[in-house]
C-alpha positions as CSV (number, residue, x, y, z in Angstrom):
1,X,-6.3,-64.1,-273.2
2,X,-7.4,-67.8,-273.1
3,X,-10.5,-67.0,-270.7
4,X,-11.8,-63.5,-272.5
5,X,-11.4,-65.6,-275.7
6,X,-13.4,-68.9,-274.4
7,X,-16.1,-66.6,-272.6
8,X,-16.5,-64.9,-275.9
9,X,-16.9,-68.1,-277.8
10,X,-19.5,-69.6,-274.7
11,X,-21.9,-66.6,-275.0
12,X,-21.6,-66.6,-278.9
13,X,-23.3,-70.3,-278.0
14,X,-19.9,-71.4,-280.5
15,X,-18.9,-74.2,-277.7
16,X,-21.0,-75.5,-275.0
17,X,-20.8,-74.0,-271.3
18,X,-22.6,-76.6,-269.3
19,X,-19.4,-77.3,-267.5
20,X,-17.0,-74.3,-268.3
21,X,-17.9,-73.2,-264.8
22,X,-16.0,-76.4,-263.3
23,X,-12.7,-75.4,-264.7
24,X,-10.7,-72.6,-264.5
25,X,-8.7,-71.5,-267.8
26,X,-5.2,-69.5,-267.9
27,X,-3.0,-69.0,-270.7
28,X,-1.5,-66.2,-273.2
29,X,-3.2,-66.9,-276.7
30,X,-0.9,-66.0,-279.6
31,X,-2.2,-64.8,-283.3
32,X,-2.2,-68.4,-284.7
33,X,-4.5,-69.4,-282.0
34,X,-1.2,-71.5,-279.9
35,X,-1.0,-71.1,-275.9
36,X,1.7,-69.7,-274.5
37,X,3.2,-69.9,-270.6
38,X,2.2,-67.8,-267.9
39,X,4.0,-67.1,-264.5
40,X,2.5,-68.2,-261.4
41,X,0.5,-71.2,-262.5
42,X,1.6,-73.5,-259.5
43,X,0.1,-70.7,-256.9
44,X,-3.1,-70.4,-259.2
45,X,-3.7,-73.8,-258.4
46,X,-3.9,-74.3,-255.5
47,X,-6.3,-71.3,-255.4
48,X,-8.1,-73.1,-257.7
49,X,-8.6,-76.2,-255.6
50,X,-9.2,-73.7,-252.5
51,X,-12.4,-72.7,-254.9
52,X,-13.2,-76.1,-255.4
53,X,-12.8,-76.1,-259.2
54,X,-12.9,-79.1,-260.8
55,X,-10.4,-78.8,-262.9
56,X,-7.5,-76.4,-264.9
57,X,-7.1,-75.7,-267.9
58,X,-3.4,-74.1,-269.1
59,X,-0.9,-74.0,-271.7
60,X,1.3,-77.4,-272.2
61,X,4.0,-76.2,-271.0
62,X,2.7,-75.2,-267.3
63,X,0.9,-78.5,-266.9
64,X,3.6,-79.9,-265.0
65,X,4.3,-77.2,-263.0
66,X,0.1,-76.9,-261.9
67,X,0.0,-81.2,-261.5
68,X,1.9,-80.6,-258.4
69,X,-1.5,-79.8,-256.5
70,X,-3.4,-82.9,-255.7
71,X,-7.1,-83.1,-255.9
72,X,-7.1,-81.0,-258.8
73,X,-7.2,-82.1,-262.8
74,X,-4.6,-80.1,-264.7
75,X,-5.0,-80.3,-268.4
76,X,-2.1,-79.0,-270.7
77,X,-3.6,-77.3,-274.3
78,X,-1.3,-76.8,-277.1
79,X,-3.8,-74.4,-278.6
80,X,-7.4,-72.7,-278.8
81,X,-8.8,-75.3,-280.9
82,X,-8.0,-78.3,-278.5
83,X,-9.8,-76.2,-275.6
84,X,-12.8,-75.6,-277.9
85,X,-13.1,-79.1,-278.9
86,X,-12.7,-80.4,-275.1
87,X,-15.8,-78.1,-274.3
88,X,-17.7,-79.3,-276.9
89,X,-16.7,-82.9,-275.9
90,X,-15.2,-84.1,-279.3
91,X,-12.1,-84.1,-277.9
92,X,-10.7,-85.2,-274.8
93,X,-7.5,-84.0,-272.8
94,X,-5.6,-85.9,-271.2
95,X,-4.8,-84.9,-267.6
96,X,-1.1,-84.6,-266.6
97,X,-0.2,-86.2,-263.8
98,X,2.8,-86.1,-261.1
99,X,3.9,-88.3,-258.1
100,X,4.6,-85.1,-256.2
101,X,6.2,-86.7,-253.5
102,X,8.5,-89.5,-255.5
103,X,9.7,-86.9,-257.8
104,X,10.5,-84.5,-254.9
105,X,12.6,-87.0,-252.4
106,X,14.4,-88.8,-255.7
107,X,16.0,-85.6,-256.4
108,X,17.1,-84.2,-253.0
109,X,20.5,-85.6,-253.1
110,X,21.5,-84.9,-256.6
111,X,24.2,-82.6,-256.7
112,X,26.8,-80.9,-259.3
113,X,29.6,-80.2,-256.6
114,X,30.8,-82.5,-253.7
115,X,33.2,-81.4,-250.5
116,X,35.0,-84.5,-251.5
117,X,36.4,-82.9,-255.0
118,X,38.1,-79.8,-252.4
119,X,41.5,-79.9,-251.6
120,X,43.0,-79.1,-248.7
121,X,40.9,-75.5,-246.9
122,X,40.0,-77.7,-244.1
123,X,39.9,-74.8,-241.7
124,X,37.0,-73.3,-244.3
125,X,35.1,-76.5,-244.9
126,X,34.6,-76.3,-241.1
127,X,33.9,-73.0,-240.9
128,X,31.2,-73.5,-243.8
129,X,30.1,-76.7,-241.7
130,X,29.5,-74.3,-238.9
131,X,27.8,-71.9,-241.1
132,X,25.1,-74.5,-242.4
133,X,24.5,-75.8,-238.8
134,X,23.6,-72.8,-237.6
135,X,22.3,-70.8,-240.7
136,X,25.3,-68.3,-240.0
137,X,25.8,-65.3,-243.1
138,X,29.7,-65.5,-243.5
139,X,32.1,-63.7,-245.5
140,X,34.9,-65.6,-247.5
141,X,38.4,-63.1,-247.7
142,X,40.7,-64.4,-249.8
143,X,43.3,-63.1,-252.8
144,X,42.1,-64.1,-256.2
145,X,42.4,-67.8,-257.3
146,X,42.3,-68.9,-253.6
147,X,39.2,-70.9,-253.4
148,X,36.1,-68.6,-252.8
149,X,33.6,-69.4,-255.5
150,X,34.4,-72.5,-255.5
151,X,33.8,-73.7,-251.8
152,X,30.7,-71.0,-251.6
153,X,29.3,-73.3,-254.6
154,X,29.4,-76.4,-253.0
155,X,27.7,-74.9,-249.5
156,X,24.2,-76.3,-250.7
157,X,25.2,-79.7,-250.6
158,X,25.8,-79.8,-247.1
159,X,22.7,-77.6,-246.1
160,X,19.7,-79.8,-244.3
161,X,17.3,-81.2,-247.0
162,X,13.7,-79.0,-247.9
163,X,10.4,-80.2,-245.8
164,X,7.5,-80.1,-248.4
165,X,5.8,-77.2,-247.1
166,X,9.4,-75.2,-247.3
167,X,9.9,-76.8,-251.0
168,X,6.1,-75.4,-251.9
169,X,6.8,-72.1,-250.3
170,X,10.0,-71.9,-252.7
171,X,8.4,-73.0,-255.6
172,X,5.6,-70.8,-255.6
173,X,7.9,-68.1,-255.4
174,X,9.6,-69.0,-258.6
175,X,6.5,-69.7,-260.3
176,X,5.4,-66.3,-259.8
177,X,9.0,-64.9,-261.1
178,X,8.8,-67.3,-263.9
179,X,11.9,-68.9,-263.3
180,X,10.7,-72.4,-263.0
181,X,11.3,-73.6,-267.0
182,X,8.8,-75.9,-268.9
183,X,9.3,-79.1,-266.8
184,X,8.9,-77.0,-263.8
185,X,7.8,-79.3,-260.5
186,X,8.3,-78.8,-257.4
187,X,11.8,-77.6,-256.2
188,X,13.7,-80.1,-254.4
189,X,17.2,-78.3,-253.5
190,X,17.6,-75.2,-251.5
191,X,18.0,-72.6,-254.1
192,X,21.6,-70.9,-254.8
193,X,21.3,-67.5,-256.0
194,X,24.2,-65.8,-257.1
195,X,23.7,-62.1,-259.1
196,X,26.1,-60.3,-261.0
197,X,27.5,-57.0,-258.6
198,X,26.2,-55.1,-261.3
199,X,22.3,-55.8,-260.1
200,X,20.1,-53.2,-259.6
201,X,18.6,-52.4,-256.5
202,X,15.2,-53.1,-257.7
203,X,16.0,-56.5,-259.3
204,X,17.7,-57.2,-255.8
205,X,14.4,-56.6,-253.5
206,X,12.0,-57.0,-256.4
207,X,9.8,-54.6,-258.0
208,X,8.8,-53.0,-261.1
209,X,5.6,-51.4,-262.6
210,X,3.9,-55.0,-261.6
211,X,6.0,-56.1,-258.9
212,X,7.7,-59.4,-259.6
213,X,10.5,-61.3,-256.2
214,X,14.2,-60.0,-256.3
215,X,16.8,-62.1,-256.0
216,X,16.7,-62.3,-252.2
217,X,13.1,-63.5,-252.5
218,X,14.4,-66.0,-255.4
219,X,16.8,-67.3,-252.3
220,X,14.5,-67.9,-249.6
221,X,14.5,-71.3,-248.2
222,X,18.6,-71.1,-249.5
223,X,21.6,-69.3,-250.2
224,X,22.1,-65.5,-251.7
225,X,25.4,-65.9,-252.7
226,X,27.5,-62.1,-253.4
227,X,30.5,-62.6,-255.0
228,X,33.4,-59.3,-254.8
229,X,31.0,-57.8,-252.4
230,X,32.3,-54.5,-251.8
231,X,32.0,-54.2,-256.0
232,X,27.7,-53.9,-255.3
233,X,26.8,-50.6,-255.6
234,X,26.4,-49.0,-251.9
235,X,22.6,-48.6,-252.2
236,X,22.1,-52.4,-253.4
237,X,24.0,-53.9,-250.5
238,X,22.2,-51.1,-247.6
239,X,18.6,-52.5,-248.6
240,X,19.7,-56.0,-247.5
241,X,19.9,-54.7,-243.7
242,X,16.7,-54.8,-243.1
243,X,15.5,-58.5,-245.2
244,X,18.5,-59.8,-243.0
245,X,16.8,-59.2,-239.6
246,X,12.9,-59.4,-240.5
247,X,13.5,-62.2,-243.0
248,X,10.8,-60.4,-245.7
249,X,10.7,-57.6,-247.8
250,X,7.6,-55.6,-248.4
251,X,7.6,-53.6,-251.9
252,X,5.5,-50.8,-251.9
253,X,4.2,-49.3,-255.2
254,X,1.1,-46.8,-256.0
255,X,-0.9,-49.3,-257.1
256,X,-0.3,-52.0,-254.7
257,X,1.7,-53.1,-251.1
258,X,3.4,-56.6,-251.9
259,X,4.8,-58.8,-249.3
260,X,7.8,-61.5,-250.4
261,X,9.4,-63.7,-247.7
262,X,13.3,-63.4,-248.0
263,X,14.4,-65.9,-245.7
264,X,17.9,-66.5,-246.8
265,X,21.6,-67.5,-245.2
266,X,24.2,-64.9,-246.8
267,X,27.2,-65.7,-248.2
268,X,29.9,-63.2,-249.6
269,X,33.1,-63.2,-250.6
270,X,35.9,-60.4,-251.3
271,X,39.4,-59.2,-252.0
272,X,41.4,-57.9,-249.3
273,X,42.1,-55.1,-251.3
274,X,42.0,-53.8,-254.6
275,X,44.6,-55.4,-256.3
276,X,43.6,-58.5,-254.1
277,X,47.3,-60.1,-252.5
278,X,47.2,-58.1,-249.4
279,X,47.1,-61.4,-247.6
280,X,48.6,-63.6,-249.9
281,X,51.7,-65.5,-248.7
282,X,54.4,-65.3,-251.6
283,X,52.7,-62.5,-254.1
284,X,53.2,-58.7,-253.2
285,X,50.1,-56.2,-252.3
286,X,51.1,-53.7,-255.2
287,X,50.6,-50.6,-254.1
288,X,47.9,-50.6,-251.4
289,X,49.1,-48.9,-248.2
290,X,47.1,-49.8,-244.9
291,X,45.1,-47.0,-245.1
292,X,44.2,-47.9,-248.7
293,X,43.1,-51.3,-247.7
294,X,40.9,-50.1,-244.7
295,X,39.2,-48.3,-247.1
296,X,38.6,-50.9,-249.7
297,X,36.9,-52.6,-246.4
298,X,34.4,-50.0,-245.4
299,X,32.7,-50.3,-248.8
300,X,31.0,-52.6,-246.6
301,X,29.4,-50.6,-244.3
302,X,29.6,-51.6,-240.7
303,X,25.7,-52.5,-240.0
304,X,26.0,-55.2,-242.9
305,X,29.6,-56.7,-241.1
306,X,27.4,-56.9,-237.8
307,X,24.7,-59.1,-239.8
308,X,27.8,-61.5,-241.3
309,X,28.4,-64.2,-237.7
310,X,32.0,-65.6,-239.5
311,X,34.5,-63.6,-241.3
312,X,37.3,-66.6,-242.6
313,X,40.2,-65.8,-244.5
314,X,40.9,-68.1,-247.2
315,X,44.4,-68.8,-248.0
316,X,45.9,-70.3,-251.6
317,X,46.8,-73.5,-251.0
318,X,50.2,-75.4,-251.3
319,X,51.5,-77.4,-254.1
320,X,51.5,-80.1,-251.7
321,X,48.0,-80.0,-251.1
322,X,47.1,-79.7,-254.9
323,X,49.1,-82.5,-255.6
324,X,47.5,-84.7,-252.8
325,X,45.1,-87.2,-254.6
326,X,43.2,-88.7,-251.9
327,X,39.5,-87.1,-252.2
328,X,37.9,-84.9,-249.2
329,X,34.9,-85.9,-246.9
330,X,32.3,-86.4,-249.0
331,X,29.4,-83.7,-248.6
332,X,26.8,-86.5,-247.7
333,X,29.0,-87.2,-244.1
334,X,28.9,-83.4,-243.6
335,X,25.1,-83.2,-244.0
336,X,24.8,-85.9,-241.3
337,X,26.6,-83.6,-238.7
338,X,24.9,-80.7,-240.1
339,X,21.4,-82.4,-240.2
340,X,21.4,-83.6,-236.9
341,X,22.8,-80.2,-235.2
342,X,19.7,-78.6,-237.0
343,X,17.6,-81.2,-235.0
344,X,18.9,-80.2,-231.4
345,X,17.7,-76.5,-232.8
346,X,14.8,-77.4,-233.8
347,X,14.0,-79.2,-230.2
348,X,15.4,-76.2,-228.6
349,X,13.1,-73.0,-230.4
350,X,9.9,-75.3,-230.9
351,X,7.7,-73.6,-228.4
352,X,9.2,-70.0,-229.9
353,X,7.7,-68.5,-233.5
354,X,9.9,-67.5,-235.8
355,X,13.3,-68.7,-234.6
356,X,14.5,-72.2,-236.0
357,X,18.3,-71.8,-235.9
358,X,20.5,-70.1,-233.8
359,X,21.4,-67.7,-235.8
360,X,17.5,-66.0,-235.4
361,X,18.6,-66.0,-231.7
362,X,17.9,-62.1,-229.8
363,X,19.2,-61.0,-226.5
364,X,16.8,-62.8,-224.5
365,X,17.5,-66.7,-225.9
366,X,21.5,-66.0,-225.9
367,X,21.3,-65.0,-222.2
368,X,19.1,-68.3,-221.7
369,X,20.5,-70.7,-224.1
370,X,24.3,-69.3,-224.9
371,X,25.6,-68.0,-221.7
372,X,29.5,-69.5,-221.0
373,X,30.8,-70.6,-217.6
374,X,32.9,-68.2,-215.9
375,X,36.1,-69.8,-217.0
376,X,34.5,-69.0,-220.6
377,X,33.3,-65.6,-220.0
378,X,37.2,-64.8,-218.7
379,X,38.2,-66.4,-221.9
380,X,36.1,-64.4,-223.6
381,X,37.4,-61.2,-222.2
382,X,40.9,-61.9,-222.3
383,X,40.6,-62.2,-226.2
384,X,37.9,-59.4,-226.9
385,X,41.1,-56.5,-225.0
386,X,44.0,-59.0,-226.6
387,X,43.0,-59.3,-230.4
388,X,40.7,-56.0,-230.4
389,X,38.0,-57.2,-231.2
390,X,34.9,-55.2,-231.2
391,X,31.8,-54.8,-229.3
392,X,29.5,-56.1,-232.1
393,X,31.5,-59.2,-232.3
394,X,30.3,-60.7,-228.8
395,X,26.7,-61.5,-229.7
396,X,28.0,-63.3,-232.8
397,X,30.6,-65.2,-231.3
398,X,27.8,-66.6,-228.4
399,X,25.6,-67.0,-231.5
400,X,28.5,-69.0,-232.9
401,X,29.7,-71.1,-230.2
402,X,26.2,-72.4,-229.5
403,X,26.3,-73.6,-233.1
404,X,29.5,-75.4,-232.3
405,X,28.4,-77.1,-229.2
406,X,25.6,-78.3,-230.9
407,X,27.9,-80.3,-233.6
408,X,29.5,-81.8,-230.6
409,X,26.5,-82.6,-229.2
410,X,27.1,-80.4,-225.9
411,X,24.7,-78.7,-224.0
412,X,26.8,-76.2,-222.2
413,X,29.3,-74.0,-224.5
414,X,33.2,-74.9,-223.7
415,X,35.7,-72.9,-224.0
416,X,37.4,-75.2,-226.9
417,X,33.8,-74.0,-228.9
418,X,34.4,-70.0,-227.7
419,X,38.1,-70.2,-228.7
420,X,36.8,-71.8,-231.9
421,X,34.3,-69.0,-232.4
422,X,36.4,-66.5,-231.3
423,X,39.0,-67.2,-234.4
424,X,36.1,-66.6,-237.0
425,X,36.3,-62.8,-236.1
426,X,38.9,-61.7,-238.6
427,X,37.6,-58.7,-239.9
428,X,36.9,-57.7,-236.4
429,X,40.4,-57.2,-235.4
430,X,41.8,-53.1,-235.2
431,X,45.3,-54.5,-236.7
432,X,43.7,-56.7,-239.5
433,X,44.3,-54.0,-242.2
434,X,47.5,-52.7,-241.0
């Protein structure tokens, strides 16, 4: 509206247009001649400074949001008249500016949950640990009460810090959603997504009559968090098959083909069954026979399991353990292991597109970077006939214990990091449902 309504006012001669070609102008104008937000300001930008504008003109409160590209004057309007006045130079705005780079480090570290605050779960603050290092999708089982959501929350903080060009990437995504708020700057933590098992498959991939991201866009660079996963509707959680391997969704609409990155680490967590105490050490499954529970599980069809690298069970803990008042390691000393296992990867796939963690690993890298010693591979063996496991499980446990040698800093997988990966198959076991 702002545009049409200052191009209307420039060929009317009513405000001067000697410069109005040096700026560009965005903004919804209300009735009483106020500005109101748009979505998408911070990619506008930067196209803006790609044309070589001078300057931007938008509504106050997407000034902040735009002042994150340099090299470009952003000026926030509270209304038409301001605008008009600035054209006609008897008014001057004042531009908004934004240490991009102090804002964005000062805030990398502030979190609302810490690893310190857990108690006890230290076999699932590892397994998380291993998650992060590697960028593994896992899947928390656990009866209700036990510890899910609360651990998955707190998986963030322990995740290795945004580069700038990953932190624009993310923001510009969230700009074009509109989901960045009126002090919107660039985003400095990876995002945590977390929708309701109600969602939509639409508001899941993104969509609509003018395609807007879905949640596993609003995730990329972070975590898509699915809490009671077999509760999605079956359609919702199929459509994330294909975002987990290619790492992008492309919407397709009559009017236009959309591509939105979707680069995001899966988390879920679940029931064992429906009542939820199948597992749970002193409460009673009520009524849910083995059969019952197996088919509580294959809600989740089996193609999604083979994307998820750890399945953990989570166990309620003992009073013990509540009672113990000695705080946790801190998230900070996790992020240090985590940080510098992400390095190794980093060294390793540099020369490769596309693959930055182990978890992006195919055939070809796991036979070249992941391949166990013969006293491993006959450890391997021995557990894959003795627990059941299935074939799909043997890619992810190489994928895993790679990830584990790298926390110990080992360039050859042992079989202490096999054995290790091997016990984060639970799901994969014939007898684990009865």
């Amino acid at each position: 509206d702002l545009p049409l309504a200052i191009g209307i006012l420039a060929a009317s001669e009513v405000i001067q247009s000697d410069k109005l070609e040096r700026y560009l102008l965005m903004g919804e104008l209300s009735l009483d001649g106020s500005l109101q937000p748009i979505k998408g300001a911070l990619p506008i930008a930067i196209k803006a400074r790609e044309l070589g504008f001078e300057g931007m003109i938008v509504p106050q409160q997407n000034a902040h949001e735009a002042a994150v590209v340099n090299n470009l004057k952003v000026y926030g309007a509270g209304n038409i008249k301001e605008v008009i006045e600035f054209f006609n130079g008897t008014q001057e705005l004042t531009p908004t500016l934004v240490n991009t780079r102090e804002e964005f480090y000062s805030q990398q570290s502030n979190f609302d949950f810490d690893f310190a605050e857990v108690k006890g779960q230290e076999n699932v603050k590892r397994a998380l640990e291993v998650a992060a290092s590697g960028s593994h999708n896992i899947l928390l089982i656990g009866s209700p009460g036990s510890g899910k959501s609360m651990l998955a929350k707190r998986l963030p903080s322990i995740l290795p810090p945004l580069s700038l060009g990953e932190s624009l990437e993310t923001t510009k995504i969230h700009s074009v959603a509109g989901k960045l708020g009126k002090d919107g700057g660039l985003i400095s933590k990876r995002p945590f997504r977390a929708p309701h098992h109600t969602i939509s498959t639409v508001a899941m991939t993104g969509g609509g009559s003018f395609p807007q991201p879905g949640e596993i866009s609003l995730a990329h660079n972070g975590i898509l968090y699915l809490d009671e996963l077999p509760e999605y509707s079956r359609n919702v959680l199929e459509v994330l098959r294909q975002p987990l391997e290619d790492r992008k969704i492309t919407v397709s609409r009559i009017r236009c083909n959309v591509e939105y990155p979707a680069s995001f680490m899966l988390v879920a967590s679940m029931n064992p069954c429906p009542c939820g105490y199948y597992t749970h050490p002193t409460k009673a499954c009520v009524g849910a026979s083995p059969g019952q529970v197996q088919k509580y599980l294959n809600r989740i069809s089996g193609p999604l399991l083979d994307r998820i690298d750890l399945q953990i069970e989570v166990t309620p803990l003992p009073f013990e353990e509540m009672a113990d008042s000695r705080p946790g390691e801190s998230s900070a000393t996790i992020r240090e292991r985590v940080i510098r296992a992400r390095q190794i990867q980093e060294a390793r796939y540099a020369d490769i597109p596309g693959i930055y963690c182990n978890a992006q690993m195919n055939s070809k890298l796991l036979a070249r970077h992941a391949r166990p010693d013969d006293k491993g591979l006959a450890m391997l063996k021995t557990a894959m006939n003795r627990l059941n496991l299935s074939a799909r499980a043997y890619d992810r446990i190489l994928k895993v214990s790679r990830t584990i040698a790298d926390l110990e800093g080992c360039e050859l997988i042992q079989p202490a990091h096999l054995a290790e990966a091997i016990g984060y198959r639970n799901l994969d076991r014939e007898d684990w449902a009865g």
